[in-house]
C-alpha positions in Angstrom: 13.7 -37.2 23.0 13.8 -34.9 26.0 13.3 -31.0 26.6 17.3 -30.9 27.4 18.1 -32.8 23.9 16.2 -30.7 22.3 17.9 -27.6 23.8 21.1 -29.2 22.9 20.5 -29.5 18.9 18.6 -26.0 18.9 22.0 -24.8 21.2 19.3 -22.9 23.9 19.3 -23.7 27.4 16.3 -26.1 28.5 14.1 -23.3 29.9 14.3 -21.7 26.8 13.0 -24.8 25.0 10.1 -25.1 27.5 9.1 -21.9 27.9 8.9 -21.5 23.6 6.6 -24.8 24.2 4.4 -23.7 27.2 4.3 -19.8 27.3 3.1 -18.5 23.9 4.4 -14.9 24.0 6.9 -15.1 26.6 9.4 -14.2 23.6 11.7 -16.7 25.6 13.6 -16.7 22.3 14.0 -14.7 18.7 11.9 -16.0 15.7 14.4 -18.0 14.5 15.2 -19.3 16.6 11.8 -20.4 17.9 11.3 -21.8 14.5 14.3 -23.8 14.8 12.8 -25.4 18.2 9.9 -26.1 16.7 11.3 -27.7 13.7 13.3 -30.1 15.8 9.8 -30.9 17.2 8.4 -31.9 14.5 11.5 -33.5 12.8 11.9 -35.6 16.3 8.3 -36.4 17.3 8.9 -34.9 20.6 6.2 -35.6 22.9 5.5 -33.9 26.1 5.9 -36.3 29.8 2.2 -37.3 29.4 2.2 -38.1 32.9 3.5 -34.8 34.4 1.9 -32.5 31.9 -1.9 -34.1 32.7 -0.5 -33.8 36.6 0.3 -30.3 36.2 -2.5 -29.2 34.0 -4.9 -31.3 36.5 -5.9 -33.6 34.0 -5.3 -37.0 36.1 -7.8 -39.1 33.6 -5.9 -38.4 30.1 -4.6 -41.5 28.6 -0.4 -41.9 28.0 0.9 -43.3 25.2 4.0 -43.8 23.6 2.8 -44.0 20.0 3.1 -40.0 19.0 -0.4 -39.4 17.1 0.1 -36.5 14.1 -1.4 -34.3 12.3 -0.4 -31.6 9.3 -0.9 -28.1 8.2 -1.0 -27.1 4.9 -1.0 -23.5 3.5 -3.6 -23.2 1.3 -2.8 -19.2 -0.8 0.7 -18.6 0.7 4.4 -19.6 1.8 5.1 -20.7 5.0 7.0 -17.6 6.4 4.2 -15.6 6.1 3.8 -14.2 9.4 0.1 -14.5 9.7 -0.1 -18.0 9.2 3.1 -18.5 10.8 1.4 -17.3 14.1 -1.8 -19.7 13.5 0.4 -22.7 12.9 2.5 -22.0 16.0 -0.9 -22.2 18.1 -1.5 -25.4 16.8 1.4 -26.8 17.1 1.7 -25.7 21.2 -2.5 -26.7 21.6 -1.3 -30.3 19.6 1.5 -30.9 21.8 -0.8 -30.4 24.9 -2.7 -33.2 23.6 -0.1 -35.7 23.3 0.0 -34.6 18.8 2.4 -33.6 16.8 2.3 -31.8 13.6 4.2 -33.8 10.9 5.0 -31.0 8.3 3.7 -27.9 7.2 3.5 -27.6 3.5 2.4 -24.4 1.5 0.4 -24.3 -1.8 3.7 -24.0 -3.6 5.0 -27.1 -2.0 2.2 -29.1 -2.3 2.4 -28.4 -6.8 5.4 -30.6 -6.4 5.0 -34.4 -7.2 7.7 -35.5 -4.5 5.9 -33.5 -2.2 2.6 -35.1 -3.2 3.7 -38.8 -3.0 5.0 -38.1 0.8 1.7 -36.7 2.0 0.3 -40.0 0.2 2.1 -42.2 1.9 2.6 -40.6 5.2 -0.6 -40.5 6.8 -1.2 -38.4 9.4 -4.5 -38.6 11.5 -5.9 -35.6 10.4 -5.3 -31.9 8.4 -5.6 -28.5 9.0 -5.9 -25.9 5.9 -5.0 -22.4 6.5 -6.5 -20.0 3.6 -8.9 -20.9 1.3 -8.0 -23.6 -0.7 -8.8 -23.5 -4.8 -10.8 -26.5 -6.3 -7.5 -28.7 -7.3 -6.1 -28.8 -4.1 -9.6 -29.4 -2.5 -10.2 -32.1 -4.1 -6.3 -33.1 -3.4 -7.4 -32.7 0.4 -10.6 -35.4 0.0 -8.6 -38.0 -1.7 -5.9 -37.5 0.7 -7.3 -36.7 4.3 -10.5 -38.2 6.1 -10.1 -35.6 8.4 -9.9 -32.0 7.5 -10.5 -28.6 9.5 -10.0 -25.0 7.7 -9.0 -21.8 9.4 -8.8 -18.5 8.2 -10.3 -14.7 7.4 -13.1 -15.8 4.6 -16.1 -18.4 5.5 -16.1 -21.0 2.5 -18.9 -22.9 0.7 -17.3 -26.6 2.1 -18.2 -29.3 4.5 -15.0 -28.7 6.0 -15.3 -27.4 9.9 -14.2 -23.9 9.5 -12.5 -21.9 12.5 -12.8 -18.0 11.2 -12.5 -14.5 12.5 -15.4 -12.0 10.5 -13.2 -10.2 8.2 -16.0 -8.5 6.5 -17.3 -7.2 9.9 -13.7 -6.2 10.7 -13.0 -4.5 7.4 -16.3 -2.3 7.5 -14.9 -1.5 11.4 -11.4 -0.2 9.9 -13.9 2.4 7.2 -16.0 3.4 9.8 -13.1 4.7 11.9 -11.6 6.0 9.5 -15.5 8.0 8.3 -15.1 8.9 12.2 -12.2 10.7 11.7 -13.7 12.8 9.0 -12.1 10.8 6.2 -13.9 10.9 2.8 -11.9 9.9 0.3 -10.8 6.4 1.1 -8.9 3.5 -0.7 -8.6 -0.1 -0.7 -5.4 -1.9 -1.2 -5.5 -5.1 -1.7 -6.9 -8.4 -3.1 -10.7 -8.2 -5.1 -11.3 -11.7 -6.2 -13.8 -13.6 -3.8 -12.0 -11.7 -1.1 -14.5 -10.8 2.1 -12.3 -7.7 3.1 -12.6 -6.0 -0.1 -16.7 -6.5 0.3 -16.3 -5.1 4.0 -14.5 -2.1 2.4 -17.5 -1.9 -0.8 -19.9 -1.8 1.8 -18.8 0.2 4.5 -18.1 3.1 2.1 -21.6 2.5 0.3 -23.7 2.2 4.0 -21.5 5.2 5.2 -22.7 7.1 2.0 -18.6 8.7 1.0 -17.7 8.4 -2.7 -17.7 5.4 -4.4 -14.7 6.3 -6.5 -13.2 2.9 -8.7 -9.9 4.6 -8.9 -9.3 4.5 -5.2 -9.7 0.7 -5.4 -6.7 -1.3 -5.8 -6.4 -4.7 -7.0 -2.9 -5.7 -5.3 -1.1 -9.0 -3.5 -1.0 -9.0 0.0 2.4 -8.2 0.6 5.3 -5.2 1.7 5.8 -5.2 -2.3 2.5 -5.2 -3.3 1.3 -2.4 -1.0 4.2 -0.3 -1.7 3.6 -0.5 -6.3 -0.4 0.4 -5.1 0.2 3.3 -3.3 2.7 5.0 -5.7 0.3 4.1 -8.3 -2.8 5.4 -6.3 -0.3 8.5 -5.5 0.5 9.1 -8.9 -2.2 9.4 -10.4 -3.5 12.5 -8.7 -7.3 11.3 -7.2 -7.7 12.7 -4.0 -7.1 10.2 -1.1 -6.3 11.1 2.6 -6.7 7.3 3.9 -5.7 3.6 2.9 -7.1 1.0 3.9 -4.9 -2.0 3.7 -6.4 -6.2 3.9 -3.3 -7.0 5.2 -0.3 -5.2 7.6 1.6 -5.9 5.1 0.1 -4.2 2.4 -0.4 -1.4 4.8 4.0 -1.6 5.9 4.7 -1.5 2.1 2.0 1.4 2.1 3.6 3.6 4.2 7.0 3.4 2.7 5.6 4.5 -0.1 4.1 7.4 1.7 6.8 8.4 2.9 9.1 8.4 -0.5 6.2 10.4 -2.1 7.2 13.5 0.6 3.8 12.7 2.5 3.5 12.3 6.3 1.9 9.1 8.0 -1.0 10.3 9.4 -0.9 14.3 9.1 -1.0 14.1 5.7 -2.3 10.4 5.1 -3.8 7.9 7.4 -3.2 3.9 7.2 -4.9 1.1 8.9 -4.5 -2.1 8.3 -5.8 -6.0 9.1 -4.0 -8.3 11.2 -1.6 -7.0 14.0 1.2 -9.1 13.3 4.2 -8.2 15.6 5.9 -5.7 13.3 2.6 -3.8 13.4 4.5 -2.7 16.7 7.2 -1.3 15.3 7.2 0.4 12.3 7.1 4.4 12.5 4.3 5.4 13.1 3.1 2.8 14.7 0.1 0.7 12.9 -3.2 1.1 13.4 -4.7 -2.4 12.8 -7.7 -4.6 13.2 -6.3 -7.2 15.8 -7.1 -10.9 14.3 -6.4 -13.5 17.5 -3.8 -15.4 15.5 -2.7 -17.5 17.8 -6.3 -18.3 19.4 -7.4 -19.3 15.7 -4.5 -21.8 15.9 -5.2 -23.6 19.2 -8.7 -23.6 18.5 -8.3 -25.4 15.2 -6.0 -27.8 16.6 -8.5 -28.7 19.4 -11.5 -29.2 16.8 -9.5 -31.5 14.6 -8.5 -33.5 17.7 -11.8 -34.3 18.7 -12.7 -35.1 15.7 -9.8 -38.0 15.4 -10.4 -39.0 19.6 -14.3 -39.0 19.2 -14.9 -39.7 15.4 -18.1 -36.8 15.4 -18.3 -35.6 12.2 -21.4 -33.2 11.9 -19.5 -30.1 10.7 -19.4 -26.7 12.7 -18.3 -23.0 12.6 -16.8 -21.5 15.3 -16.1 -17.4 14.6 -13.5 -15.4 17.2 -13.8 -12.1 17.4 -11.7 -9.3 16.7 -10.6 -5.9 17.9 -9.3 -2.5 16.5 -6.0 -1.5 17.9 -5.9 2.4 17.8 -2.0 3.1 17.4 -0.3 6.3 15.5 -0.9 5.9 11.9 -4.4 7.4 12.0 -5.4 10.6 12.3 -8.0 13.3 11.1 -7.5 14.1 7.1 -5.8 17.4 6.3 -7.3 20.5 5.9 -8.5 21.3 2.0 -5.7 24.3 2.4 -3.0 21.7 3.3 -3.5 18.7 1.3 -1.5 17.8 -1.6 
């Protein structure tokens, strides 16, 4: 299989094909068709030139070898459109390619219920896993009986002997209050997930160090989602407790948020400010644009897929934790809370 065969079932041109493979972010193509390219990938076994890549990449000792090596992803809370695992799993399919790998599927929790699927990943072994999202205990102990070699990635640190590739969401999540205390906001919500879920701690703790109200009614127990943010802010709306921010676990949550916001009559951010976690690409677009904490998506993905690596090439298997770091991205959707006179 070749770069221009690939082009030819994806119907791209060649350079399109490469530079979706080599230039993460060069948005040489749309998203769906990116995902189609990278679906042949995996569906073909495609495998890079060895010998040109390691020539142009300066990397004249690296081994070639006909054989293609794989590895799979499996999406431990979610399905596998979700665009903030989507981004991780496209950096470790470009970092896995690099290396001469190719990831066999990508399965989400959903898939992964079904027996079928279940007797495929049994008997198609692949040299090694990488979980994104905390998995529960069943399909933990489904990754041990399964998988020799397993990596996780994702926002919350787990109690495993899995290597864990994370960005701080607690740290990030008590950033997003405190900018939002820095504006002169008091009365602040949480929208999203509670259960052993680190950015809803961030959020308990920021508001409790910061010394604002600790007011339960502000505190939303919803899925991370466009849905789920848009039912908990009409029902955080509706019920009349004062609020003049939201803070959102997800972008999602926070999109869904605003388009709430808006059909209540209330102005994103004169009249109510909105940050979120994330900064997925739509973050970008909507109106106003999102404020966001910015998670380095991609980076979590090639990271992960060059820990599990070494662990198949070298066979080390003394678990580590490798953290990234994060950054607020100050866009329109904040702002300073209304005056007493003007709010609603």
């Amino acid at each position: 299989m070749t770069i221009k065969e690939i082009a030819s079932l994806a119907g791209v041109s060649a350079s399109t094909v490469s530079r979706v493979i080599n230039h993460p972010g060069s948005k040489a193509a749309g998203k769906e068709v990116e995902n189609k390219i990278w679906q042949i990938i995996r569906e073909t076994g495609y495998i890079p030139n060895s010998s040109a890549r390691n020539l142009k990449l300066h990397n004249f000792s690296a081994e070639s070898s006909n054989i293609p090596k794989t590895i799979g992803c499996i999406l431990a809370r979610t399905h596998t459109s979700d665009p903030f695992f989507s981004r991780i799993t496209r950096g470790i399919e470009r970092e896995a390619l690099r290396s001469g790998y190719i990831v066999k599927y990508i399965y989400s929790y959903q898939d992964i219920q079904n027996p079928d699927i279940q007797q495929m990943i049994r008997q198609t072994k692949v040299k090694g896993v990488a979980i994104l999202g905390r998995p529960d205990s069943k399909t933990r102990s489904f990754l041990k009986e399964n998988y020799s070699r397993i990596i996780y990635t994702g926002l919350n640190n787990i109690e495993s002997e899995f290597d864990q590739i994370t960005c701080n969401a607690y740290l990030a999540s008590k950033t997003a209050v405190s900018y939002l205390a820095e504006l002169g906001h008091v009365h602040i919500a949480y929208l999203g997930e509670r259960r052993n879920e680190i950015r809803y701690r961030g959020y308990w703790d920021a508001v409790s160090q910061l010394a604002l109200p600790l007011n339960r009614e502000l505190i939303i127990d919803t899925p991370l989602c466009i849905e789920g943010g848009y039912n908990a802010t009409i029902k955080l709306l509706t019920s009349k407790n004062k609020v003049t921010a939201l803070f959102c676990a997800n972008d999602l949550t926070a999109i869904g948020a605003m388009k709430a916001a808006r059909e209540f009559g209330l102005k994103v951010p004169d009249e109510l400010s909105v940050i979120g976690i994330d900064d997925i690409e739509t973050s970008q677009y909507t109106t106003p644009m999102l404020t966001t904490i910015h998670i380095p998506m991609e980076e979590l993905g090639i990271m992960t897929a060059k820990i599990l690596i070494d662990r198949i090439e070298t066979g080390k298997r003394i678990s580590m934790k490798v953290e990234l770091p994060f950054q607020l991205i100050k866009r329109e959707s904040c702002s300073a809370p209304p005056s007493e006179n003007s709010y609603k």
